[in-house]
Every structure is written in C-alpha cells, then in structure tokens.
PASEBA-1860 file (N, C-alpha, C; in nm, 3 decimals):
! residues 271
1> XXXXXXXX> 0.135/-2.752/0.190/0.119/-2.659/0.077/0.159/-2.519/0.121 ~ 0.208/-2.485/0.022/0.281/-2.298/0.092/0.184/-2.212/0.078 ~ 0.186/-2.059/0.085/0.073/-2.006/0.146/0.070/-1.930/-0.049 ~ -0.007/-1.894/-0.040/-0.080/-1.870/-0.181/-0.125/-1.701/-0.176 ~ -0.053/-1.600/-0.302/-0.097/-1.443/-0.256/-0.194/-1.460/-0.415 ~ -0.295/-1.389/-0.351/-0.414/-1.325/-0.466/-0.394/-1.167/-0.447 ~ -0.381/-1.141/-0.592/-0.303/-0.973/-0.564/-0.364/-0.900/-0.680 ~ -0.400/-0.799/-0.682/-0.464/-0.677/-0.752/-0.411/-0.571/-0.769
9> XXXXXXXX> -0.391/-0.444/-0.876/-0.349/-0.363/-0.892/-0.466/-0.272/-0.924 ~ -0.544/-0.158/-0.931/-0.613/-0.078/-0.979/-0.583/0.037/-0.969 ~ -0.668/0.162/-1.070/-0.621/0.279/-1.039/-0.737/0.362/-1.134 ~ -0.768/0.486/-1.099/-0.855/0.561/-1.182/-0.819/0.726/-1.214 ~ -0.803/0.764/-1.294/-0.805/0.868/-1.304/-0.857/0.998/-1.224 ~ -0.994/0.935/-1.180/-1.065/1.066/-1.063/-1.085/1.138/-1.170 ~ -1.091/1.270/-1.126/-1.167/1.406/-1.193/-1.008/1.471/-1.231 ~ -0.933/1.456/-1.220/-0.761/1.506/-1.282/-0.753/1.460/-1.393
17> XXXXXXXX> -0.702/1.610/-1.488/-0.665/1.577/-1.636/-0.522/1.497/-1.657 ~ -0.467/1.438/-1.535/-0.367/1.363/-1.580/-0.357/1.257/-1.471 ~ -0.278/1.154/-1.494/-0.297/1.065/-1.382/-0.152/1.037/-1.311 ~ -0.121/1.091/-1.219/0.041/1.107/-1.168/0.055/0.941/-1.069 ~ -0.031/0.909/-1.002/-0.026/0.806/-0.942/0.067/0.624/-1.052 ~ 0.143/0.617/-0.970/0.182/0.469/-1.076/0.177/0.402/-0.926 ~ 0.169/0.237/-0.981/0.179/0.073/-0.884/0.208/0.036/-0.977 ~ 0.267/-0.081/-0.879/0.324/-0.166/-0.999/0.299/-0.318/-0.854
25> XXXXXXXX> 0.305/-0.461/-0.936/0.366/-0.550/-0.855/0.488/-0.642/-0.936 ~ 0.601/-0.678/-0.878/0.662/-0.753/-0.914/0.696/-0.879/-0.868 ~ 0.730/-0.982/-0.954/0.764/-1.094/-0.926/0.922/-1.113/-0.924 ~ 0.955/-1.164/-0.837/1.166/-1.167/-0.850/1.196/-1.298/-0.970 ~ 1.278/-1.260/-1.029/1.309/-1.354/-1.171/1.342/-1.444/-1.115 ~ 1.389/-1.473/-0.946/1.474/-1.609/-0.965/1.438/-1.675/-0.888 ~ 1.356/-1.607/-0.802/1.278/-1.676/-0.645/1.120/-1.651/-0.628 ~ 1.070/-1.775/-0.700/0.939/-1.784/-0.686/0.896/-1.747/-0.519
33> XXXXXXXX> 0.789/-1.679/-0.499/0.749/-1.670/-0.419/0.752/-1.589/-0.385 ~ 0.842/-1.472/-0.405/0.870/-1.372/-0.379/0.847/-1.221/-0.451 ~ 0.734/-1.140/-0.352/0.731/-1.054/-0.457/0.734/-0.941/-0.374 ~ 0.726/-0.797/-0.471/0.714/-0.686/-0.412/0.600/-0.606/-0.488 ~ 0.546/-0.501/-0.398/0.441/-0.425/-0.458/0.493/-0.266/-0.438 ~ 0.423/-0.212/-0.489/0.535/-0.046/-0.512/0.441/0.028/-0.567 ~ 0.375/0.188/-0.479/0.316/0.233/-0.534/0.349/0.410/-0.507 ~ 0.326/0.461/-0.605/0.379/0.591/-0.586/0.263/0.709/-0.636
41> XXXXXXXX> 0.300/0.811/-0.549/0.152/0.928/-0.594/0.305/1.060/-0.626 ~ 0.259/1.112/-0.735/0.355/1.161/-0.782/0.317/1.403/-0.787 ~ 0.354/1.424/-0.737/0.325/1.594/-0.769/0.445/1.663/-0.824 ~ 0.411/1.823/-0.919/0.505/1.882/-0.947/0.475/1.914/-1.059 ~ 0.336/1.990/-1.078/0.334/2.042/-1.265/0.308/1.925/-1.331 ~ 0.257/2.001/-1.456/0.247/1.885/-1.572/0.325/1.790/-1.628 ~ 0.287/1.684/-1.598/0.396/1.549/-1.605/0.510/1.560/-1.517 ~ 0.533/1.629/-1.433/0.654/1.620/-1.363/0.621/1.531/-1.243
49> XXXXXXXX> 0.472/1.529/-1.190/0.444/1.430/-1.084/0.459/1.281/-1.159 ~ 0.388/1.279/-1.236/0.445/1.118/-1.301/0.537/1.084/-1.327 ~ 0.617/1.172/-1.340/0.769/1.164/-1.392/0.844/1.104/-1.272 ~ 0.845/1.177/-1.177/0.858/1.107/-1.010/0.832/1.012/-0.981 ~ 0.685/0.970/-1.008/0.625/0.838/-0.947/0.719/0.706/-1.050 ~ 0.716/0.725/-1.182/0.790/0.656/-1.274/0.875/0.614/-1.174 ~ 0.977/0.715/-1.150/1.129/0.668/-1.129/1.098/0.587/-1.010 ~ 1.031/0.620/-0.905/0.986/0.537/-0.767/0.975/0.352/-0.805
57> XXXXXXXX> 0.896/0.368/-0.956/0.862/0.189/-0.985/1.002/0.136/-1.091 ~ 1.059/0.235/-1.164/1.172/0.203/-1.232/1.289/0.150/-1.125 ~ 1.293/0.219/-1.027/1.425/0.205/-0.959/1.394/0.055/-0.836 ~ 1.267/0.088/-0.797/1.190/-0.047/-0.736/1.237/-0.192/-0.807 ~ 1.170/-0.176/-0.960/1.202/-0.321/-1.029/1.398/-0.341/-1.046 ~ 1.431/-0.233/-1.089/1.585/-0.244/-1.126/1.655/-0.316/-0.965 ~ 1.599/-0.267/-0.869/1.685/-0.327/-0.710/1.651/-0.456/-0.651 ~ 1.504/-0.481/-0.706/1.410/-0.647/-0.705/1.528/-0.725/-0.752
65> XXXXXXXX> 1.540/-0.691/-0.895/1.585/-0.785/-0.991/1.736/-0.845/-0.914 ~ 1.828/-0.771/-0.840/1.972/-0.820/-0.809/1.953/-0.887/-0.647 ~ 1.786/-0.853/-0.596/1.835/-0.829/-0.407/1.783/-0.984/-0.421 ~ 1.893/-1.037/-0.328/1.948/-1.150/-0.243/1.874/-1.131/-0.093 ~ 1.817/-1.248/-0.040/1.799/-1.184/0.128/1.920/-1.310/0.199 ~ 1.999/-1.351/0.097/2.099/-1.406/0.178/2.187/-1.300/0.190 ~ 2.206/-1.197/0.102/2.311/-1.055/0.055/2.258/-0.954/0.152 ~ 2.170/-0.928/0.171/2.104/-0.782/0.218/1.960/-0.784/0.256
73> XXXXXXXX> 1.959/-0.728/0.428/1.819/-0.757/0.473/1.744/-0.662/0.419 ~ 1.592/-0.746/0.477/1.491/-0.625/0.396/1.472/-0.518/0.425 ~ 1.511/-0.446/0.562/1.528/-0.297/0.546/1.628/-0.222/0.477 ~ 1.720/-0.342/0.457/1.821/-0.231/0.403/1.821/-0.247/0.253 ~ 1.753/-0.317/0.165/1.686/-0.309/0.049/1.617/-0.255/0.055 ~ 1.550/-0.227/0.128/1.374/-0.101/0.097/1.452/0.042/0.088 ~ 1.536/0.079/0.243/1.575/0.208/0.261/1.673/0.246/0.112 ~ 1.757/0.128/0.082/1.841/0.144/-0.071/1.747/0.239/-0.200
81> XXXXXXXX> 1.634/0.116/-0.158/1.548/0.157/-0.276/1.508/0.308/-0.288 ~ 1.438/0.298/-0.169/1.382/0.499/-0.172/1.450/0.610/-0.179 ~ 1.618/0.584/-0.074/1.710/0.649/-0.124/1.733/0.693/-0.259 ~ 1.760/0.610/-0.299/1.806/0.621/-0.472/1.730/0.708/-0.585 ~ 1.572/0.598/-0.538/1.492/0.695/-0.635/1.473/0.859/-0.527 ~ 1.493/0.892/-0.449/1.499/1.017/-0.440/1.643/1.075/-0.482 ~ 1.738/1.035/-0.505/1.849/1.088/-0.561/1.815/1.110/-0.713 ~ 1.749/0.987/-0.796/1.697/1.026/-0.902/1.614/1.116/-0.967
89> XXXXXXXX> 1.499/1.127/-0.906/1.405/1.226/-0.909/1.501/1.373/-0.889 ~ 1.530/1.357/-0.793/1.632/1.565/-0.726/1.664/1.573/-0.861 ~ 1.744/1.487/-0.955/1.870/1.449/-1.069/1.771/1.551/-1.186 ~ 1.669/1.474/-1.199/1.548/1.505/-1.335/1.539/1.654/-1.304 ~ 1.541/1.744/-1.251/1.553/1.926/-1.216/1.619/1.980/-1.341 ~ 1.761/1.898/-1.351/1.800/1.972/-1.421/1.814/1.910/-1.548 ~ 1.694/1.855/-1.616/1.714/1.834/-1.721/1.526/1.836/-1.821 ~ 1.456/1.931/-1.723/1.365/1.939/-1.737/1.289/2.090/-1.593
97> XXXXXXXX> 1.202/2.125/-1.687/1.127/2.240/-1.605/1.060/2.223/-1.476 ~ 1.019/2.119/-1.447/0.936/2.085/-1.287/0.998/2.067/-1.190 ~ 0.939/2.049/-1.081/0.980/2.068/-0.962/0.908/1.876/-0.917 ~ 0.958/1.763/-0.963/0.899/1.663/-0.909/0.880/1.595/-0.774 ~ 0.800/1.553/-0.760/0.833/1.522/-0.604/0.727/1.387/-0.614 ~ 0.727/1.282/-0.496/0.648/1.185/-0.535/0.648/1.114/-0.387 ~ 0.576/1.058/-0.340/0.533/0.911/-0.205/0.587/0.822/-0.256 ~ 0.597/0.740/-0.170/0.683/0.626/-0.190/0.605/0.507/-0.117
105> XXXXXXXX> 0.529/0.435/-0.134/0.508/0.271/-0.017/0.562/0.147/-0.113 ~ 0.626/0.110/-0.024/0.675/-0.031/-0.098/0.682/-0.169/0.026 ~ 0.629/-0.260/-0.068/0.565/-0.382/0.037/0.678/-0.513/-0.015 ~ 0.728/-0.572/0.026/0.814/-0.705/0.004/0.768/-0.810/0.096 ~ 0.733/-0.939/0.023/0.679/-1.028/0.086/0.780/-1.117/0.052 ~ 0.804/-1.231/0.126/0.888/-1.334/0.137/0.894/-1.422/0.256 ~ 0.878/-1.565/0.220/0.924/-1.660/0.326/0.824/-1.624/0.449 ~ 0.701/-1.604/0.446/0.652/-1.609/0.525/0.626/-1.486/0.626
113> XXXXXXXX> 0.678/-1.391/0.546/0.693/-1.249/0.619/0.668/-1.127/0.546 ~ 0.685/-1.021/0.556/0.647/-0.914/0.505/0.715/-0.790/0.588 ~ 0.790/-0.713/0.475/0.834/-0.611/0.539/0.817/-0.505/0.428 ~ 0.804/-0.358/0.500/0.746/-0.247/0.410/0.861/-0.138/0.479 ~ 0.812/-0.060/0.371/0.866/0.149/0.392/0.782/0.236/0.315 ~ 0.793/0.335/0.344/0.664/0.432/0.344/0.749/0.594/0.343 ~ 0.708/0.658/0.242/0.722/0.846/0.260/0.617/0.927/0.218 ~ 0.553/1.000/0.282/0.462/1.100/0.213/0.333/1.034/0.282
121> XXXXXXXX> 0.211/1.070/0.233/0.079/1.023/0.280/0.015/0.926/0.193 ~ 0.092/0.852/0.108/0.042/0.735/0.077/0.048/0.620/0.180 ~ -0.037/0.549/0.183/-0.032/0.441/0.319/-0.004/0.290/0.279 ~ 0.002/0.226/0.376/-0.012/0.060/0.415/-0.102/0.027/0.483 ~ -0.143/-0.048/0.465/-0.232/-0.101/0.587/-0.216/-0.250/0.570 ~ -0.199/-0.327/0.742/-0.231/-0.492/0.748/-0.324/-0.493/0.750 ~ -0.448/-0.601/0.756/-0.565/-0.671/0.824/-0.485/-0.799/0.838 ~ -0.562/-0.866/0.936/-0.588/-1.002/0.935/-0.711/-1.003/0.974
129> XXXXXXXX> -0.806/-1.082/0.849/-0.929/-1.088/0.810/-0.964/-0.928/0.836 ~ -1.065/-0.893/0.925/-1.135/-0.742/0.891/-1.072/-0.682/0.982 ~ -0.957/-0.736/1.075/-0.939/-0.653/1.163/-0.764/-0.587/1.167 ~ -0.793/-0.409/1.215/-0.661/-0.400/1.140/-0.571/-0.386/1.229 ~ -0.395/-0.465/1.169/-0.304/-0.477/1.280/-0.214/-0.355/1.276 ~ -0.193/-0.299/1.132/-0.097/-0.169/1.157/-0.160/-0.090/1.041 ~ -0.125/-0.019/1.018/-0.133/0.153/0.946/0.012/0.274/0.915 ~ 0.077/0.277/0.831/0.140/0.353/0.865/0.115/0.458/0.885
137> XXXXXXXX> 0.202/0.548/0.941/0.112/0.674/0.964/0.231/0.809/0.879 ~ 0.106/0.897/0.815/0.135/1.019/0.735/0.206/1.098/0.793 ~ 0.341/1.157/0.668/0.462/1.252/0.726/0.350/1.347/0.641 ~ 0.256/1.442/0.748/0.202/1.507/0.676/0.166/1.625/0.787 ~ 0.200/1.739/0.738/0.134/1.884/0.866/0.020/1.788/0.953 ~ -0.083/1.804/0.888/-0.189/1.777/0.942/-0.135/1.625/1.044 ~ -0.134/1.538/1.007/-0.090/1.409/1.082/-0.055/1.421/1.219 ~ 0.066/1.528/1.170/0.168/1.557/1.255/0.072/1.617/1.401
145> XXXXXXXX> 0.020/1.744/1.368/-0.111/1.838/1.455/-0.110/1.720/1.522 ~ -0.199/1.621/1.466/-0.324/1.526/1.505/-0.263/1.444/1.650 ~ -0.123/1.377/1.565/-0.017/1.299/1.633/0.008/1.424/1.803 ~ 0.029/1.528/1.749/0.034/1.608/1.899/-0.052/1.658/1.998 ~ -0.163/1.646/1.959/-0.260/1.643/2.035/-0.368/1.781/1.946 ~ -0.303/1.861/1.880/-0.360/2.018/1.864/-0.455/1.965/1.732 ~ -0.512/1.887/1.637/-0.608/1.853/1.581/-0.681/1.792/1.633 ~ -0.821/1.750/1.598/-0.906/1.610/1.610/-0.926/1.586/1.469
153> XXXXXXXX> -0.925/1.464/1.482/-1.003/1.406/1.333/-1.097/1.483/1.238 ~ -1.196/1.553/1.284/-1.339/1.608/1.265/-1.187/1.753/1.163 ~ -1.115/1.803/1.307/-1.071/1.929/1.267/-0.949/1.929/1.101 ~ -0.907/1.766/1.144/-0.755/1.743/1.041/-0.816/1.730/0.889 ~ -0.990/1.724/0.865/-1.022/1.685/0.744/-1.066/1.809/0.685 ~ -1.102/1.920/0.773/-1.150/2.078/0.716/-1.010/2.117/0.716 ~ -0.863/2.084/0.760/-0.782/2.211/0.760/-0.719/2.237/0.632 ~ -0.725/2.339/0.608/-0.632/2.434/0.522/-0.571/2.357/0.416
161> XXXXXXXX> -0.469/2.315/0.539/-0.349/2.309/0.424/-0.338/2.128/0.471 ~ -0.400/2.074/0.495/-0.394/1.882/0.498/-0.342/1.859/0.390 ~ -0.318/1.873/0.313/-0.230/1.747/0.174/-0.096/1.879/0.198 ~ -0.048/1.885/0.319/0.114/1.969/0.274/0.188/1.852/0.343 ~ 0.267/1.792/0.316/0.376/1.677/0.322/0.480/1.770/0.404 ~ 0.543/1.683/0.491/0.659/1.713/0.593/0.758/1.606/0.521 ~ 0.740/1.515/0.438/0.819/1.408/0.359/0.799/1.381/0.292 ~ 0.869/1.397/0.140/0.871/1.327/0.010/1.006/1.291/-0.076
169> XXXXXXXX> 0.999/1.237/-0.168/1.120/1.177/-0.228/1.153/1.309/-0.322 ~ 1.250/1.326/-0.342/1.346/1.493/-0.485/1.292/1.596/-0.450 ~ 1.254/1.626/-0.250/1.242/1.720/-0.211/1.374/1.801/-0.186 ~ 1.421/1.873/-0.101/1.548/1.971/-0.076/1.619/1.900/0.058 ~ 1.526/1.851/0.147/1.568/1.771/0.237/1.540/1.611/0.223 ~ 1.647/1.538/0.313/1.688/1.376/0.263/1.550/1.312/0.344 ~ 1.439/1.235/0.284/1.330/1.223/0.298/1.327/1.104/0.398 ~ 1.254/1.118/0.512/1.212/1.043/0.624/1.151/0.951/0.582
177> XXXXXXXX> 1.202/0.812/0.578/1.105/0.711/0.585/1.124/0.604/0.716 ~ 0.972/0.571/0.662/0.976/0.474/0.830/0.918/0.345/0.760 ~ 0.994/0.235/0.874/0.943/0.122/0.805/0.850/0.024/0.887 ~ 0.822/-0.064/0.879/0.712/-0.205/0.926/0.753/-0.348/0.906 ~ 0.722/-0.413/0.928/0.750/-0.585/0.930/0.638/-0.678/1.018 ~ 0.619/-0.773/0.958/0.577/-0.890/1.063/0.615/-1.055/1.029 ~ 0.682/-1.081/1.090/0.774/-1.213/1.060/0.707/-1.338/1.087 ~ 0.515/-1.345/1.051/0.471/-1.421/1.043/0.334/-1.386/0.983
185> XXXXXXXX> 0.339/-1.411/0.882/0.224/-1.408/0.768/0.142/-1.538/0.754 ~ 0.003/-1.488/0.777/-0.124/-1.636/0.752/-0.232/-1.614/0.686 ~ -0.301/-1.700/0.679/-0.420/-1.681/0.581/-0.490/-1.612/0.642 ~ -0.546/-1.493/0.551/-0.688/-1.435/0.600/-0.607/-1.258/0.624 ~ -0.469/-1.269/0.600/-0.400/-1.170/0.600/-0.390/-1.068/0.487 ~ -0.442/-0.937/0.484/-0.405/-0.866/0.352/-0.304/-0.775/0.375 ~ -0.251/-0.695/0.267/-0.192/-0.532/0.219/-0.256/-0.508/0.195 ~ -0.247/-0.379/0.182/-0.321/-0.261/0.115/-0.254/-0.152/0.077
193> XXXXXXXX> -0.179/-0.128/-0.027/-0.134/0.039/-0.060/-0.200/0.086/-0.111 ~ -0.193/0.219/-0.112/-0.312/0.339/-0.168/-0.263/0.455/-0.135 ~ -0.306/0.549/-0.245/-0.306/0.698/-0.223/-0.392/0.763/-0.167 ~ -0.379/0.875/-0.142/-0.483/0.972/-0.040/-0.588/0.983/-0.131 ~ -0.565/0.947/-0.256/-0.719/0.946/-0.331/-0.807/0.853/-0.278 ~ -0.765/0.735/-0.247/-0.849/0.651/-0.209/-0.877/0.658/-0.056 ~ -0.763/0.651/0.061/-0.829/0.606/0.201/-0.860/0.780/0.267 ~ -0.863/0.878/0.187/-0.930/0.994/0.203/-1.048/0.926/0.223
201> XXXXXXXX> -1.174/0.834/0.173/-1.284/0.837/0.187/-1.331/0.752/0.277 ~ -1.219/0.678/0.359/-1.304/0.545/0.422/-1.191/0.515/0.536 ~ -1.321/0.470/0.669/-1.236/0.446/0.765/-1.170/0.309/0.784 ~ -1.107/0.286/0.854/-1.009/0.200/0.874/-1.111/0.074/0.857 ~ -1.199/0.072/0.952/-1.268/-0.098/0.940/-1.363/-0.066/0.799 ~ -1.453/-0.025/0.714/-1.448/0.027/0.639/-1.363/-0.062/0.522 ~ -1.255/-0.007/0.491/-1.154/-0.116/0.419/-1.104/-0.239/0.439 ~ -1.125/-0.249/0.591/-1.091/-0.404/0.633/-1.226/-0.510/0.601
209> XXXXXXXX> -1.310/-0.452/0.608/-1.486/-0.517/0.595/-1.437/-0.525/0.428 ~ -1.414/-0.471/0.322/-1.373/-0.502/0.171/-1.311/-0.613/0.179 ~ -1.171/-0.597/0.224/-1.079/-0.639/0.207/-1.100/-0.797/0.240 ~ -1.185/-0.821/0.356/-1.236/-0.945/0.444/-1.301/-1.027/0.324 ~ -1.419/-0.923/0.279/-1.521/-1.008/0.257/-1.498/-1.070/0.074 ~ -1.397/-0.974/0.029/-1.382/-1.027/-0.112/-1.262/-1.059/-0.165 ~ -1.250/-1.154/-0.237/-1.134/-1.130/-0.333/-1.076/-0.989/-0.374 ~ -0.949/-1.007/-0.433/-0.811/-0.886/-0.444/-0.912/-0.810/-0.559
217> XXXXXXXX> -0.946/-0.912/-0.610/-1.009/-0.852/-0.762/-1.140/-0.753/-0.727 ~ -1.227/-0.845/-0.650/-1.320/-0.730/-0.658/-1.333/-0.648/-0.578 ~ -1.277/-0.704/-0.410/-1.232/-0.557/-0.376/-1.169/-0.428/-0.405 ~ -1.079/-0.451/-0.507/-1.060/-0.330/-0.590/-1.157/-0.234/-0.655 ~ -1.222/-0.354/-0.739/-1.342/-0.266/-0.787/-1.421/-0.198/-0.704 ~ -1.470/-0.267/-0.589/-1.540/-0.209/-0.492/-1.462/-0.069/-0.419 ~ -1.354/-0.054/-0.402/-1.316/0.033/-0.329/-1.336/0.154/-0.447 ~ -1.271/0.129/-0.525/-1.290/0.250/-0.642/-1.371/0.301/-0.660
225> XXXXXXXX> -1.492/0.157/-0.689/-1.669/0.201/-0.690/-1.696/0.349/-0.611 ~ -1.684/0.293/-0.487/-1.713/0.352/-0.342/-1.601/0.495/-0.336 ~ -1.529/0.477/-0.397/-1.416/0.648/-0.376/-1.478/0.752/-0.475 ~ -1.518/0.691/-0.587/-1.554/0.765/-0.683/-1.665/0.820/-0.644 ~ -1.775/0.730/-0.613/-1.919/0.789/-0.555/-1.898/0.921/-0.471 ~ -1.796/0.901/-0.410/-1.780/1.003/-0.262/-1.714/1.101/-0.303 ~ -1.625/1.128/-0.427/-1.499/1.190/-0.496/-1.548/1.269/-0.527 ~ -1.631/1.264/-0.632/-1.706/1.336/-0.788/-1.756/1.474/-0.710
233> XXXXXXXX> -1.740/1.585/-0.756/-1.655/1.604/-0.898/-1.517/1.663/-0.927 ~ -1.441/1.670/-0.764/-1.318/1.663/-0.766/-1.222/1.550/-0.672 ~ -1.289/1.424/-0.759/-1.189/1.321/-0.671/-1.054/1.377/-0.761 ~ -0.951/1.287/-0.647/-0.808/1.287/-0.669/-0.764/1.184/-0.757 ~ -0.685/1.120/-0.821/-0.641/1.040/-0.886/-0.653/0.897/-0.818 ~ -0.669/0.788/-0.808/-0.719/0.672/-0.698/-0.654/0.576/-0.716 ~ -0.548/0.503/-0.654/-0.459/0.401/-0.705/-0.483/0.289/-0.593 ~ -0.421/0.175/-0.626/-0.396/0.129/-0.492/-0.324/-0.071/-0.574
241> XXXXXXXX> -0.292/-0.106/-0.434/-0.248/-0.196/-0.461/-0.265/-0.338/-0.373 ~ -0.340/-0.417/-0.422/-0.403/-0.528/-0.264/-0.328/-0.649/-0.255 ~ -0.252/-0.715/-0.189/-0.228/-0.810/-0.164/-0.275/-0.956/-0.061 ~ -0.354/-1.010/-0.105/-0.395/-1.106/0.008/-0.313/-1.228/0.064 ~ -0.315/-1.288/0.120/-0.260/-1.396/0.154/-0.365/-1.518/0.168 ~ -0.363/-1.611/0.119/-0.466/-1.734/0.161/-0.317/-1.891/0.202 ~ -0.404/-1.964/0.244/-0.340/-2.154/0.286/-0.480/-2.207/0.300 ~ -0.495/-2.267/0.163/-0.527/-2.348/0.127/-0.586/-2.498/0.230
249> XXXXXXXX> -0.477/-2.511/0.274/-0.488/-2.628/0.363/-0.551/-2.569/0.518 ~ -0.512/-2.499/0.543/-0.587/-2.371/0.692/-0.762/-2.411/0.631 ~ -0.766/-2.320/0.517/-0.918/-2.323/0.469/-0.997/-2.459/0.477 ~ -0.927/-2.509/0.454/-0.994/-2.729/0.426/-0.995/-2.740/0.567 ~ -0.903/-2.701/0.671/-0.921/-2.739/0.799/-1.040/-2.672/0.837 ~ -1.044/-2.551/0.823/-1.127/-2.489/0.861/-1.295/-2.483/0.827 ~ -1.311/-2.546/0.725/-1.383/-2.638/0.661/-1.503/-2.749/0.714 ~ -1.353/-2.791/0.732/-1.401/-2.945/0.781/-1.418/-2.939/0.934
257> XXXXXXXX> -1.414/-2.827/0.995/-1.432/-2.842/1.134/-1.565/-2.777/1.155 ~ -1.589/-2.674/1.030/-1.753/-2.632/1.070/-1.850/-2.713/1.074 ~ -1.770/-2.840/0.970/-1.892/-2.944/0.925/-1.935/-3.058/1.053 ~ -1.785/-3.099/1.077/-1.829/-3.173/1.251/-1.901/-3.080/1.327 ~ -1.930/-2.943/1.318/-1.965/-2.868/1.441/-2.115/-2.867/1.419 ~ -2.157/-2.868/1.279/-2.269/-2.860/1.226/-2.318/-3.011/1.218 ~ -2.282/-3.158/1.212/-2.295/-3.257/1.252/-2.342/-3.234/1.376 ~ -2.275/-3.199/1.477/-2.292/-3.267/1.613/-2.380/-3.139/1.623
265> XXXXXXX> -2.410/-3.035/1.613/-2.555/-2.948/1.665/-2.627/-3.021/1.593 ~ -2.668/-3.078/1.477/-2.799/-3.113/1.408/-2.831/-3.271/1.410 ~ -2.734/-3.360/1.454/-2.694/-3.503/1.455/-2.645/-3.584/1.552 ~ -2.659/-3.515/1.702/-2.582/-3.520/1.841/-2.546/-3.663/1.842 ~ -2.651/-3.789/1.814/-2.605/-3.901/1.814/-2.530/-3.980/1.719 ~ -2.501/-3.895/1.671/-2.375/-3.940/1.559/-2.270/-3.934/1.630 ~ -2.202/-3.813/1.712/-2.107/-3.800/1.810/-2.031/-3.723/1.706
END
C-alpha cells in the first residue's frame, strides 16, 4: 500500500484589520499522488501585502499544473516558481500604489520524497514523529546576528528591528532562496509551513509534540488555539500549512508487534 498524506490548511486573522497571509495546497491534475503546499505572508500597505502573497499561490498553481519530473527537477521547478512570482509582484508597482513584497515557502511532495524552497521568515519544518530533522532558517537581520554569533536567543526576541527581512520576493534586489530535500519519506513524518505569526510563539519540540500527537486537523486547531492565547492583543496574522505522512501497513506492523510484546510480558507461556 503507498504511503497516505493527511494535510491541513488553517489561518486566522490575529488582531490585523486585514489578513495578508495566503496557503494554499494543491493536487497535480495528472499525477495522483502528487502534491504541493505553498504558503505566503505578504507586506506593503493596504492590500498590497495580499496582493503579493496572491501572486506567490497564483503563479505556484499555474507551474504545478505543466511540471513534469520526467521534464524538470524539483529544484529547478521550485527556484522557476519563486523567480517568477517575484518578477510578478516587482511588475504590480506600476500599476498600482504599494510597495508589495511577500515570503515565499513552498513544499512538493512526490514519489516518496519531498523537496522545498523558502524566502523571507516564513519557515518549514520536518519532524519525524516529535523529533525535528530540519528547519529552515530566516533571511532575516536578526537571524542573521544570531547565525554570527552577536545575538542570543533571549537577545534576537527583544531586538528592535527582528521582523526586517534581508530577503523577499518584488523587493529591489533578486531574492535569495535556499532550498531542502529528503529522498526518503515515512510514516510518522510531517511539514509544517507557517508564518512568523505562528512559530513566533513556540519552540521547536513544542510543535513537534502537536504535530506527533495529533492529526493535520486538529493540530491546526491546536496550534492556533495556543498562538492566539499568547498573541492577543497584537497577534500577527497566523497561517500555516501541515502535511503528514502516514503507511498504513508500517502502522498494522507496528501494531501487531506491540501485541506479541504484550502477549509474551503478560502470557510468557504462550511463547
């Protein structure tokens, strides 16, 4: 039996009179099994951050719909992708008053693998079960400090200016993205995209302990629950996007081996 994704989308408004954050997940029209998730946190004036994030999931589904991975590997479909919609977004300037700008994470699963790209301080995160295997890490001032030694943690969450981006998409400069992969996906494995609305409030195991212990569905709820509590009364806008992985047949094994184990502690002469 092939491996089986349970997948969630959520998002909340927060305490912002508008909601710039978009996700999306898609399914490819022609190859079951295959999907992508895409989530974008969008800034730049009124409606001009959504306007950004838009084009991030417009240009996402429009490049799903034609990409081949017999035609074109998955980095060079992801990097296509972000490219573009940052050519798009720069484009919208002049045909409107804002200054848009927007993050970019985008997750593609297939065949047993998973490969991502990332701009701005929206994140990724793996688990397998609660424990976590990667993170991308934030093109962000603060990050950056942290990454060089001249922040600590304690110091990168009081500073100043923490939400100033060193990378975003229809900025002035051609936007840094970095990418991820792991070319073997199993049960008990999640995603996670999200905006700084959300993993602003919670540490790494933290989300992996959610992510472990529940379904896509209600870990969503739960995380939101839990951002909002901590947010109020100026949370940020809270998006995110979960992807799990389960096998079915792993689980029945796994199953059925607690039960011999629990036989033979409680039943020794059974064998």
């Amino acid at each position: 039996m092939a491996l089986q994704i349970d997948s969630c989308i959520a998002q909340h408004i927060g305490d912002r009179r508008e909601q710039q954050d978009r996700a999306t997940l898609i399914s490819h029209p022609k190859r079951p099994g295959m999907l992508l998730a895409v989530l974008a946190d969008g800034m730049g004036g009124h409606s001009g951050g959504a306007m950004a994030a838009e084009q991030v999931l417009h240009n996402a589904e429009r490049n799903f719909e034609s990409y081949s991975p017999n035609q074109q590997a998955p980095r060079e479909f992801l990097k296509a992708m972000v490219d573009e919609s940052h050519v798009v977004i720069k484009l919208t300037r002049f045909t409107s008053e804002q200054e848009p700008h927007s993050t970019a994470c985008v997750l593609l699963v297939q065949s047993g693998r998973a490969d991502w790209a990332h701009c701005g301080d929206s994140r990724i995160y793996h688990f397998r079960g609660d424990r976590l295997v990667s993170r991308t890490q934030d093109h962000s001032l603060v990050a950056e400090l942290v990454r060089q030694g001249k922040l600590d943690a304690a110091a990168a969450e009081r500073h100043p200016q923490k939400n100033m981006l060193l990378a975003c998409l229809g900025g002035q400069r051609e936007p840094v993205c970095d990418f991820g992969e792991t070319d073997r996906i199993v049960d008990g494995d999640s995603f996670l995209l999200c905006s700084d609305g959300l993993w602003a409030y919670f540490s790494d195991a933290e989300l992996g302990g959610v992510l472990a212990a529940y379904g896509a569905r209600e870990a969503a709820g739960e995380l939101i629950s839990r951002a909002r509590a901590r947010g109020q009364p100026h949370g940020d806008n809270v998006s995110l996007v979960i992807v799990k992985i389960t096998d079915p047949e792993a689980q029945e094994r796994q199953r059925q081996e607690r039960l011999r184990r629990a036989r033979r502690k409680h039943f020794p002469d059974l064998g």
